[in-house]
C-alpha positions in Angstrom: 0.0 0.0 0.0 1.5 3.3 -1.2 1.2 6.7 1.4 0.5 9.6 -0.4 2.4 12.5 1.3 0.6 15.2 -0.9 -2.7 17.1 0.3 -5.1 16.6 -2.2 -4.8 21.0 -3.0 -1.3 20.9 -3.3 -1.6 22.1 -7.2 -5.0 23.8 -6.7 -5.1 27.0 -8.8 -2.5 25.4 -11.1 -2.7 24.8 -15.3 -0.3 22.7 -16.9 0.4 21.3 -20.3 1.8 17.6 -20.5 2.6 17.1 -24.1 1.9 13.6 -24.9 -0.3 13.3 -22.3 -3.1 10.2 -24.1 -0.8 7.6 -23.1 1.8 5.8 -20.8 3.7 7.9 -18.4 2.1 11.2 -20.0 -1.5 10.1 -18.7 -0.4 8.5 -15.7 1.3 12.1 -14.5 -1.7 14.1 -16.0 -4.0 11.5 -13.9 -1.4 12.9 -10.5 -1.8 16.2 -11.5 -5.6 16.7 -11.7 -5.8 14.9 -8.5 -3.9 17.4 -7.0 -6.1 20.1 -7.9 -4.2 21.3 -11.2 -5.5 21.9 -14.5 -4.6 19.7 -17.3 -4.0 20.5 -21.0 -3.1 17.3 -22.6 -1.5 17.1 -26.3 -0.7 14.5 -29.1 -1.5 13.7 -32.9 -4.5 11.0 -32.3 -7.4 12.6 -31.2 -9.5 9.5 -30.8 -6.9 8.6 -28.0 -6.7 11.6 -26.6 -10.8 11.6 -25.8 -10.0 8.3 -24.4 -7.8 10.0 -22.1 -9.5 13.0 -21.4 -12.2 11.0 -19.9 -9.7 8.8 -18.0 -7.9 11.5 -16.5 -10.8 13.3 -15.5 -12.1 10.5 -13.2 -9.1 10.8 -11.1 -10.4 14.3 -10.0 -12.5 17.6 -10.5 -10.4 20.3 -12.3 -10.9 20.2 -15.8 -9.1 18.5 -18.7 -8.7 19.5 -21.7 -7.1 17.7 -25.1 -5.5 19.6 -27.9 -4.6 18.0 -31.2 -1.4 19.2 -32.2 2.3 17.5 -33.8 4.5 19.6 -31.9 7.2 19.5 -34.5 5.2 22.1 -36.0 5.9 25.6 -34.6 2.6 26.6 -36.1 0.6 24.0 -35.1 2.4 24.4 -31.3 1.4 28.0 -31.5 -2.2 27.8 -32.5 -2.1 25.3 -29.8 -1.0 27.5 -27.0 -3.3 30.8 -28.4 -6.3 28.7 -27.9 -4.9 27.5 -24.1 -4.2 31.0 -23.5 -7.8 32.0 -24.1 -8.9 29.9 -21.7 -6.2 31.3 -18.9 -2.2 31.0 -18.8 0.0 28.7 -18.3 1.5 27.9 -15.0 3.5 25.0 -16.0 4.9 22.7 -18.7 6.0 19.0 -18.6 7.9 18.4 -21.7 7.0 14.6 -22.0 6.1 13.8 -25.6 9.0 11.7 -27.1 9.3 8.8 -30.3 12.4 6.0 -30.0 13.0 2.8 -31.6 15.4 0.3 -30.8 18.2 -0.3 -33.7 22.0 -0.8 -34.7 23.1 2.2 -35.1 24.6 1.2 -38.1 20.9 0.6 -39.9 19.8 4.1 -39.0 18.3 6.2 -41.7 18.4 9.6 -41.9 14.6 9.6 -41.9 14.6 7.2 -38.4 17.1 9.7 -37.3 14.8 12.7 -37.4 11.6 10.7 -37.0 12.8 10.9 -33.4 14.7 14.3 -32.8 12.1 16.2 -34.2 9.6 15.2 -31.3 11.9 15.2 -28.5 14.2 18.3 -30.0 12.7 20.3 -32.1 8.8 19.7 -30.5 10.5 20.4 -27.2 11.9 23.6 -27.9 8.7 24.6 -29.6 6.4 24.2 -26.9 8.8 25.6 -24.5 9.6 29.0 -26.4 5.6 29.3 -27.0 5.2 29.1 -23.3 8.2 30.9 -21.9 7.4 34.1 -24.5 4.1 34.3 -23.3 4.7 34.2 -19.9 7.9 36.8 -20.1 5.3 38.5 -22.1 2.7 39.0 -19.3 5.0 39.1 -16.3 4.0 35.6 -15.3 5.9 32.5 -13.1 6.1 29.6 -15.0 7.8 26.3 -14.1 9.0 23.5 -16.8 9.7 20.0 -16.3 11.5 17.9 -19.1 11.5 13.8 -18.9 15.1 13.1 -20.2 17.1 9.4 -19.4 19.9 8.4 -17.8 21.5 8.0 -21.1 21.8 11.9 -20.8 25.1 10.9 -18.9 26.2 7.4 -19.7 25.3 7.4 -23.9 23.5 4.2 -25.1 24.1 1.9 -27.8 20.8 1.1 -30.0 19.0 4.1 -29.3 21.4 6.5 -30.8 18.9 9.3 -31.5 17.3 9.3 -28.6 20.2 9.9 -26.5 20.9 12.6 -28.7 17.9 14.6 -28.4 17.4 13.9 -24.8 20.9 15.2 -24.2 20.0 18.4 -26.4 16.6 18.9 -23.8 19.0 18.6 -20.9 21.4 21.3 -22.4 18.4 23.3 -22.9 16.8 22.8 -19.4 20.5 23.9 -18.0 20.9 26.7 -20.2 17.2 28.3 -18.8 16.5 29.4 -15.4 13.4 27.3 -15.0 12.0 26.3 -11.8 12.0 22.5 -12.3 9.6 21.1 -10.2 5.9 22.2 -10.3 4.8 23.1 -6.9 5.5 26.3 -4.9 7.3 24.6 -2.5 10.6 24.1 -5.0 10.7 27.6 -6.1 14.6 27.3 -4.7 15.4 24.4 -7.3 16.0 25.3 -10.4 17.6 24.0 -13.9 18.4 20.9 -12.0 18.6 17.7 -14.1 17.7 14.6 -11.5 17.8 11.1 -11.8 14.9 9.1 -10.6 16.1 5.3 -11.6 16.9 3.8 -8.4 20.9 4.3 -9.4 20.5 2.1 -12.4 22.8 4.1 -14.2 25.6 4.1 -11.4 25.4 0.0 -10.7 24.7 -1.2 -14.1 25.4 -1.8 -17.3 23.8 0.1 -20.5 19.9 0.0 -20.5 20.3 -2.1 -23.7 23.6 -4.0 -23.3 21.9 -7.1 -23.8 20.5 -6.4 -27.3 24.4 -7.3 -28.7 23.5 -10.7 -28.3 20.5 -10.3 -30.9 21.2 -11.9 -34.5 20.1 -10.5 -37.8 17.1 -12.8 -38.1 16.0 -11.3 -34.8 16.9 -7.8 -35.9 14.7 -8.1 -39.2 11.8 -9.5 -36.8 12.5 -6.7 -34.4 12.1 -4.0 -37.3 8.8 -5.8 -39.0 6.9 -5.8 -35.8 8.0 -2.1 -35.2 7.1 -0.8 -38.3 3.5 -2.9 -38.1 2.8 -0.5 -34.9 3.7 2.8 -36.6 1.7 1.8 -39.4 -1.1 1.4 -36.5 -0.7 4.8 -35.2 -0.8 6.8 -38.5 -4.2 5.4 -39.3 -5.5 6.5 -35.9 -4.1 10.2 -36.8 -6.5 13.1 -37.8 -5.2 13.8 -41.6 -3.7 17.3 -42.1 
């Protein structure tokens, strides 16, 4: 049984954006956040599954969520975005959570593979950060940002080349800001503080993916297939345009 050490206001009067916030861990924080009181603005490309989550995340409590349908890779699409948020009230914080990976050999990368991931944890990163952090300079507003990097950040990783990349650039950038890193009032003191949360895998352990040199071609090729049957998935589900 799990003790929650958090009083059930402690984000009241709060409004934060978690980009990819219709699935896994993006859901599961926006899920924490409204039952702390905070306002939710989720994002992604499917809308079908972001309704799903809207209606998920709103049982968990009463402050309203709210689902935008927007590729973040697009500066225009990430602006139109945040002018119809803003209509509805500002900003008080970001969590930078959206993100793409694939596990390969770096050696059969593509240059399209390459970018299929930078551009959502990069490029879509900055985006929604500048769109944010210009409005709130603009209005003489507090605004907090939290980015979801990996412990590769540090160590590198083999086989997921790109990622480590672009999560290393979004740690650069979280260091190179003065942003207050945690969302609550109470860590106003903390700032552009990169932190760990993996029980010390990275200190005791080997690679995340060591283990995958030990794959063979065959299991490569089956690897790829069964990768590129689940993209294929999510375009359909995508609202064209």
């Amino acid at each position: 049984m799990s003790m929650d050490i958090f009083r059930a206001d402690a984000l009241a009067g709060k409004t934060i954006l978690v980009t990819g916030g219709g699935s896994g861990l993006g859901k599961e924080i926006s899920k924490a956040l409204v039952a702390k009181g905070a306002a939710v603005h989720i994002c992604g490309r499917r809308a079908q599954l972001l309704d799903e989550a809207v209606r998920e995340i709103s049982a968990s409590g009463s402050a309203p969520v709210r689902a935008h349908t927007c590729d973040i890779r697009d500066a225009e699409q990430v602006e139109a975005m945040m002018n119809a948020i803003w209509a509805t009230g500002p900003l008080t914080g970001l969590i930078n959570n959206a993100a793409a990976n694939f596990i390969s050999p770096t050696k059969d990368l593509s240059p399209r593979g390459f970018r299929a991931v930078t551009s959502t944890v990069m490029d879509g990163s900055f985006h929604v950060t500048l769109a944010a952090g210009k409005r709130w300079i603009a209005g003489g507003l507090k605004g907090s940002v939290v980015s979801n990097l990996v412990t590769w950040v540090w160590s590198g990783s083999a086989f997921v080349v790109p990622s480590a990349m672009a999560k290393t650039a979004l740690h650069a950038m979280t260091m190179s800001l003065v942003i207050v890193f945690l969302l609550s009032d109470a860590c106003d003191y903390l700032t552009g503080q990169t932190i760990a949360i993996d029980g010390g895998q990275h200190l005791a352990g080997p690679g995340t993916f060591a283990d995958l040199g030990a794959l063979t071609d065959e299991q490569w090729r089956v690897a790829r297939e069964a990768i590129q049957q689940s993209t294929q998935r999510e375009k359909t589900q995508r609202v064209p345009g």
